[in-house]
N, C-alpha and C positions, 0 to 999 in steps of 0.2 A: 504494500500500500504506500501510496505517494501524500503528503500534505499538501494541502490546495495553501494558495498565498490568497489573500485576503482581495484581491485583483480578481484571480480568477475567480472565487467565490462569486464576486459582486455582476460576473459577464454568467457566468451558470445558473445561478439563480433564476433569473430569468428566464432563459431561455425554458427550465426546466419546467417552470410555472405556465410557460405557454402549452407543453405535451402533456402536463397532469390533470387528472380530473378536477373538479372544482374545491373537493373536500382535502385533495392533497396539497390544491393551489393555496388553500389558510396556512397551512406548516410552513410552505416556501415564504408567503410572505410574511409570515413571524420571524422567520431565516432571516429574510432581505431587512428586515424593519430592525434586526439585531446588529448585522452587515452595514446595514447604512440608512441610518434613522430621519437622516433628512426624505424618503420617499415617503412619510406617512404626510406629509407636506405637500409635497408633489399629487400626491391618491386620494389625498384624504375626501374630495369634494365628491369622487367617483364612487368610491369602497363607503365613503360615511362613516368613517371608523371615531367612535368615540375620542376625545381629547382629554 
């Protein structure tokens, strides 16, 4: 097994969250929102996610 750099984390994330279901897509973006907390910013108006 290889460690991901905090780079690639932030480029697979996403992409992974496009192929998964929709219940797997919550996990990825709890991932992402951990990864890089400025996207609850970016999403927030789309998702609605509490503040």
């Amino acid at each position: 097994t290889r460690s991901w750099s905090p780079y690639e984390i932030r480029i697979a994330v996403p992409l992974r969250a496009d192929l998964l279901s929709p219940l797997r897509q919550q996990g990825a973006l709890i991932l992402q929102l951990i990864v890089d907390p400025d996207i609850i910013r970016r999403k927030r108006k789309r998702l609605r996610l509490p503040v």
